[in-house]
C-alpha positions as CSV (number, residue, x, y, z in Angstrom):
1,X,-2.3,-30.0,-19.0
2,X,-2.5,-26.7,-18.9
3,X,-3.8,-23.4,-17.2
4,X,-5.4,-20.0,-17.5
5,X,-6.7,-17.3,-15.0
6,X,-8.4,-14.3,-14.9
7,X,-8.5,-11.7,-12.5
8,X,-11.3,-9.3,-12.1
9,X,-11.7,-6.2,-10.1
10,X,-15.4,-6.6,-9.1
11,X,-15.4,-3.4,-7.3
12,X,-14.7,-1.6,-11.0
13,X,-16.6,-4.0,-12.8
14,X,-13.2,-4.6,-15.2
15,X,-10.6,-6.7,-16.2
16,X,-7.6,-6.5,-13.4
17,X,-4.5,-5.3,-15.9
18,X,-0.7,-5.9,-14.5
19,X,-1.9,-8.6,-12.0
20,X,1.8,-10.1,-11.2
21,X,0.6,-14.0,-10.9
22,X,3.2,-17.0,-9.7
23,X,2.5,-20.8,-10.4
24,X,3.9,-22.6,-7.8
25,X,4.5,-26.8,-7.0
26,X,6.0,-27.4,-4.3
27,X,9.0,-25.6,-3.3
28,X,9.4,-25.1,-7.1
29,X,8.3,-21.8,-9.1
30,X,6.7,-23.3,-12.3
31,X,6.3,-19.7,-14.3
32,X,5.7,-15.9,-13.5
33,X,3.3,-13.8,-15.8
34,X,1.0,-10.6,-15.5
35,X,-2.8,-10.4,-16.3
36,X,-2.8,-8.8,-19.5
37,X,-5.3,-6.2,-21.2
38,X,-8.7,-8.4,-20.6
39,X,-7.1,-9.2,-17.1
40,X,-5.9,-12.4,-17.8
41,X,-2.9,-15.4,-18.2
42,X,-3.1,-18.1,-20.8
43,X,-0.7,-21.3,-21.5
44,X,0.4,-22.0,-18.3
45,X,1.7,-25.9,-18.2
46,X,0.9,-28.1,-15.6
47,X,3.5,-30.7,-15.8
48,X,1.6,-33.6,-13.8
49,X,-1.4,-34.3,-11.7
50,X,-0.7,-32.9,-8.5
51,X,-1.4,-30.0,-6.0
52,X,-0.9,-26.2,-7.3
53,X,-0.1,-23.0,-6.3
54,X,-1.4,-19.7,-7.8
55,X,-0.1,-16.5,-6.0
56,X,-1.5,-12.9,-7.3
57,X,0.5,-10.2,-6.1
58,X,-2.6,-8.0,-5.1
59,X,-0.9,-5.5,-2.9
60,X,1.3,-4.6,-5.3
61,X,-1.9,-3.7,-8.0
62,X,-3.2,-2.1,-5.4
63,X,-0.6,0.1,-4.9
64,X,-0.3,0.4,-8.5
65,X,-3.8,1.7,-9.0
66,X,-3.9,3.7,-6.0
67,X,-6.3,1.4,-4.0
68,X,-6.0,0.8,0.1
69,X,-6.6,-2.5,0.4
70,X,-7.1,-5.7,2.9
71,X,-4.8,-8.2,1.4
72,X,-1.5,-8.1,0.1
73,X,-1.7,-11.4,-1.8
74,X,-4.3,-13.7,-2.4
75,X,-3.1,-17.2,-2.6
76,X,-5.0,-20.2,-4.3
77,X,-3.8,-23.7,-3.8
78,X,-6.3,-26.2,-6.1
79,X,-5.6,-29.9,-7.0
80,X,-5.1,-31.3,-10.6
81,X,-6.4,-35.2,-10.7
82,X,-7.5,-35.3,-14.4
83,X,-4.4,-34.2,-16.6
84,X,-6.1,-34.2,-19.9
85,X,-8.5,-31.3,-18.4
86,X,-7.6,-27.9,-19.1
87,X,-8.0,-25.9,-15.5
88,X,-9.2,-22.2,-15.0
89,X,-9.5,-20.7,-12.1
90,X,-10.4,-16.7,-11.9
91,X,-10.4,-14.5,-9.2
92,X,-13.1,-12.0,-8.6
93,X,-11.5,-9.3,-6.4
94,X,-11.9,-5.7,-4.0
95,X,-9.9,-4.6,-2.1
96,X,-11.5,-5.9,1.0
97,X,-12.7,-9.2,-0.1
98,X,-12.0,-11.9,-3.0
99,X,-13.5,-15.0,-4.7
100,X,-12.5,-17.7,-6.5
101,X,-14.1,-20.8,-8.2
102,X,-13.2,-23.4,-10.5
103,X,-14.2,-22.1,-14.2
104,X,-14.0,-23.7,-17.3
């Protein structure tokens, strides 16, 4: 299985770049990455079915980019019942507000 996501700063209208991102199971840290150039992680594994944790270290791009903003972290928890499914979830984010879906 495995796992992408893309984070977008819809108050720019661009790709979020140096978006520290944590995959989580559990108690268990499963991989750190940052969004890259287009704003985004590829090739993350998802071991099994199960529930999931994806945890973007927004206040820290904030600060980063020199942005006040709302929330520190935005954390999304989404379940995996099909394992031969690849799984995307983006993030569509300002700094008072965010989205997220499940993409393809």
């Amino acid at each position: 299985m495995s796992l992408s996501t893309h984070v977008l700063d819809a108050a720019a209208g661009r790709p979020a770049v140096g978006v520290p991102v944590r995959l989580e199971q559990g108690s268990a840290v499963l991989a750190d990455a940052v969004t890259d150039a287009d704003g985004r992680v590829t090739g993350l594994d998802l071991p099994r079915a199960g529930t999931y944790r994806l945890t973007f270290d927004t206040g820290t791009w904030f600060a980063a980019t020199g942005t006040t903003a709302f929330y520190p972290e935005v954390t999304v928890a989404f379940t995996v019942t099909d394992p031969a499914q690849h799984h995307h979830v983006p993030l569509l984010l300002s700094p008072f507000a965010y989205s997220t879906y499940r993409g393809s």
